[in-house]
N, C-alpha and C positions, 0 to 999 in steps of 0.2 A: 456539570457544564462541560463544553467543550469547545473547540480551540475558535479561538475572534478574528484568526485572521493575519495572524504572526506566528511566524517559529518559537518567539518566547513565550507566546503565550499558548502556543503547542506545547513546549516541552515542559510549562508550569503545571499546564491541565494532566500532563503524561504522570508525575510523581504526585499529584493529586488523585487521580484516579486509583493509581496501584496501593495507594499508602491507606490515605484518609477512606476512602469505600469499602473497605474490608471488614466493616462493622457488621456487615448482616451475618447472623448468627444461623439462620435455616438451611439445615441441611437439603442436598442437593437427591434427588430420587434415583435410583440405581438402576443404570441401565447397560447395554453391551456396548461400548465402542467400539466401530465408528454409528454414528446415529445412523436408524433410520432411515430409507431414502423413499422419496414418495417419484414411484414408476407407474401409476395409475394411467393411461393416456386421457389426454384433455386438452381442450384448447390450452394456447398461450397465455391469453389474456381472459381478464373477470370483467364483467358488465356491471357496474356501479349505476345505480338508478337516482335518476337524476332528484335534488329533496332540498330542506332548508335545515341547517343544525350549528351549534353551538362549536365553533370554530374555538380548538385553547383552551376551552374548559376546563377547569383542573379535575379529576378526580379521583379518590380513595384506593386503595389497594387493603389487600387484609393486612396489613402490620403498621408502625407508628409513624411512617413517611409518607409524604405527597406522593401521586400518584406522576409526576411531573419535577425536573430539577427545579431551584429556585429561579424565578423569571421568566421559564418557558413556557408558562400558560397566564394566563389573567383567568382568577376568579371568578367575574362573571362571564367569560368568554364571550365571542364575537360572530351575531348572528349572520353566515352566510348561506349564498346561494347556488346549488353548484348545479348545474346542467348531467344529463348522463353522458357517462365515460365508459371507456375501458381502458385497463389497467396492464402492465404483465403481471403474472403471476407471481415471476421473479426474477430479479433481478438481473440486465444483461450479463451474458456469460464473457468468458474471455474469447472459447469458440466464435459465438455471433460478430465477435467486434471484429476478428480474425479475419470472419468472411466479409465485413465491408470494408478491412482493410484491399484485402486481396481483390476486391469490384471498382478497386480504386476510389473510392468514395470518402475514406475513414484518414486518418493519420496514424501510421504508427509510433506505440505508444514507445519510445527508447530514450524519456527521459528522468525516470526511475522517480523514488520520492524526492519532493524539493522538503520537504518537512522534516526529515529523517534520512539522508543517505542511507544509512545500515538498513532499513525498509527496502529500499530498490530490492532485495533478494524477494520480498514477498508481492512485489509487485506482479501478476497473472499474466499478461497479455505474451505471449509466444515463449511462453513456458512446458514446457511437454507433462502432460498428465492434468493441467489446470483448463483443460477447454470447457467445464462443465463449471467454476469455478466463478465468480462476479470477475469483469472486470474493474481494475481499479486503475488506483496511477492517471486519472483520465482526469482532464479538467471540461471546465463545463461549455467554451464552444465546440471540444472534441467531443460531448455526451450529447450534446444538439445535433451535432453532425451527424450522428449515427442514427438516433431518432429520427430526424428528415429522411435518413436511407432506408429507414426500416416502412414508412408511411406512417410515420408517427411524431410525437414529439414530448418534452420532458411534462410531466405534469405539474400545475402547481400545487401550490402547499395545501391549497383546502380540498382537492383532491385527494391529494397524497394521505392527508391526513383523514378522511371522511373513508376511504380504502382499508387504513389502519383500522380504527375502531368505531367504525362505525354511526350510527344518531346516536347512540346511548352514552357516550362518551367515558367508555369503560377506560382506564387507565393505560392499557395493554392490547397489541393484538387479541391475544387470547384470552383477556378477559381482566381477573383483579386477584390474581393467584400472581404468589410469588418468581421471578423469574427463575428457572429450573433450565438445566443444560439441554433437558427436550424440548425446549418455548426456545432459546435464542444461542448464538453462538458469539458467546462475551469470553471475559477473562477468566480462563479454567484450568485444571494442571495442566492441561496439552500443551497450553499457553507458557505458562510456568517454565515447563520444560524447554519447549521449542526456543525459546525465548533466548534463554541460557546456552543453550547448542547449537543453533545456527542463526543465531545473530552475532553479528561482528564491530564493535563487540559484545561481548554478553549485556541486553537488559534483564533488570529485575521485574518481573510485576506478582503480583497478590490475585491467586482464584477468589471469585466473589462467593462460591461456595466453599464450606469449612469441612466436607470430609471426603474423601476420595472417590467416592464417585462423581463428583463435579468433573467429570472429564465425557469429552464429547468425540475424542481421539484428532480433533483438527486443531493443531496449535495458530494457525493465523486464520485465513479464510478458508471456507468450506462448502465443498460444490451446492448449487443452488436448491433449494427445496429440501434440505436435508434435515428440517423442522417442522415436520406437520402440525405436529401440537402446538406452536405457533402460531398456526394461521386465522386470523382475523373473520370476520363475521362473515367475509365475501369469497373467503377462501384465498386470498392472496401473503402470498409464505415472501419470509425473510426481510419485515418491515421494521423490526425490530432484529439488531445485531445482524450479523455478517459484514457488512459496510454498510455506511452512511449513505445519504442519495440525494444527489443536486436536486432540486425543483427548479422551475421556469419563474419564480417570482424573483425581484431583487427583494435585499434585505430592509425589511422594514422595523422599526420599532413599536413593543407594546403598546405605547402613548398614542402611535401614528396612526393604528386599528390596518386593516388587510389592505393591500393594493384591489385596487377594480379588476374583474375578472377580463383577462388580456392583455392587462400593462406588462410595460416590458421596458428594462433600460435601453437607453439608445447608446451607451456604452458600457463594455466588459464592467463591473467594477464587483459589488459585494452583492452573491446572493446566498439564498438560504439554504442549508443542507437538513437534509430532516432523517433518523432516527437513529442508531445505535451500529456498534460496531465491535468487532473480536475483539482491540485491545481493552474496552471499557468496564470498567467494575463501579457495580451499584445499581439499584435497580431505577434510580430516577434517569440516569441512562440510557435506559431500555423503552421509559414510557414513550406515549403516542405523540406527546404532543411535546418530547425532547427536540430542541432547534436551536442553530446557530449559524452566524454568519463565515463564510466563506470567501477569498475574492477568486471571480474569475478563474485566472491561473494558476491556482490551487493543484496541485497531484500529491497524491499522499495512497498510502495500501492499506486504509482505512475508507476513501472514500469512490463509492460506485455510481451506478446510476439504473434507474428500470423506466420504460416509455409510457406514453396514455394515448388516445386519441378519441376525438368525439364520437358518440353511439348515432 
């Protein structure tokens, strides 16, 4: 699970996450640090075909946990209807936010984590070497803002999530395999380390993988795209870890089934973040259909944002 929407119940989930998630025992596949980077050229954004599918669905993964944290899907999930879209691929950079600061359009981001002071250090935005990196630290009429700048806007959740994984409702972007340091960029030595070195003061957390090649050489966040093997049915990378990512829906409850496609609150208050991020360990943290409430005014170096707009 992850945080409801208070600093306590931020820092409850934070010694939850590092402590209690360390149960997974699958070794992590051996690869060279730093990951990966996918330089292929291509459009920005994926073309999502517009379809009807099972919104939450819970499902299976190969080993003995749901494919989903407790609460974050219903069982028989909820049949929606999604029009076509496109997507970005991944997640806005700190660069991109950069240049609608600089067109005047954007705000800059200069006020560090509300969740975590000691975070502000990992916060991206006008940081030297982080342009290619998600921006985070951003709350969500600053992630609307940008969207509107770019001719786009946030997508919602049963986008977001139909982007993820697809009609089939595979557990994972990338399917129903275990999460591995080349699928997502979670809690790994890098983490570990970085953690302890430049954090001020030192946190502790716990690699979700148990032998040392669980390392992906990025202890917080890690330039976009840097997970091919991640990517989802549509080819849209970093839907799972890196940073979380507002959607355009307010927060709703399991009981209360989806908002109608286009509501929208008529004030700031609690909406939904959807999927996984570097400090989290576990893999029901990773799945597709991981979610939790946010308010508003939220900045945290856990949570970003990526755009959609109609096909």
């Amino acid at each position: 699970m992850r945080p409801v929407g208070s600093l306590v119940a931020r820092a409850t989930l934070i010694v939850a996450a590092v402590t209690v998630a360390k149960l997974a025992t699958t070794p992590a596949l051996a690869f060279v640090p730093p990951n990966k980077k996918v330089e292929t050229a291509r459009g920005d954004m994926a073309l999502i075909p517009a379809t009807t599918y099972k919104l939450l669905r819970e499902a299976k993964w190969n080993g003995p946990m749901p494919g989903s944290s407790p609460g974050a899907g219903d069982p028989a999930g909820y049949t929606v209807s999604v029009t076509a879209f496109y997507i970005d691929r991944t997640e806005v950079t700190a660069g991109s936010y950069a240049a609608c600061v600089q067109a005047g359009a954007c705000t800059p981001l200069d006020q560090g984590d509300g969740f975590a002071p000691a975070h502000s250090v990992i916060c991206t935005y006008n940081k030297p070497g982080h342009e290619r990196h998600p921006i985070n630290c951003v709350n969500f009429p600053e992630a609307s803002k940008y969207c509107t700048w770019a001719g786009k806007r946030l997508p919602s959740e049963a986008e977001w999530e139909l982007a993820a994984r697809g009609t089939t409702g595979r557990p994972f972007p990338w399917g129903d395999a275990y999460p591995e340091p080349r699928h997502v960029n979670g809690a790994d030595a890098s983490l570990v380390r970085d953690a302890q070195a430049k954090l001020t003061p030192p946190e502790t957390y716990t690699s979700m993988w148990t032998d040392t090649s669980g390392d992906d050489g990025w202890g917080f966040t890690a330039p976009v795209g840097s997970y091919p093997d991640g990517a989802s049915p549509y080819g849209v990378l970093d839907l799972s870890g890196n940073v979380e990512e507002w959607v355009s829906d307010p927060w709703w409850e399991l009981t209360s089934g989806p908002p109608a496609k286009g509501a929208a609150s008529t004030t700031y208050g609690e909406y939904v973040i959807r999927g996984g991020a570097w400090d989290l360990n576990g893999a029901e943290n990773f799945s597709a259909t991981h979610r939790s409430p946010q308010n508003a005014t939220t900045r945290a170096a856990w949570l970003g944002f990526r755009c959609a707009r109609d096909a």
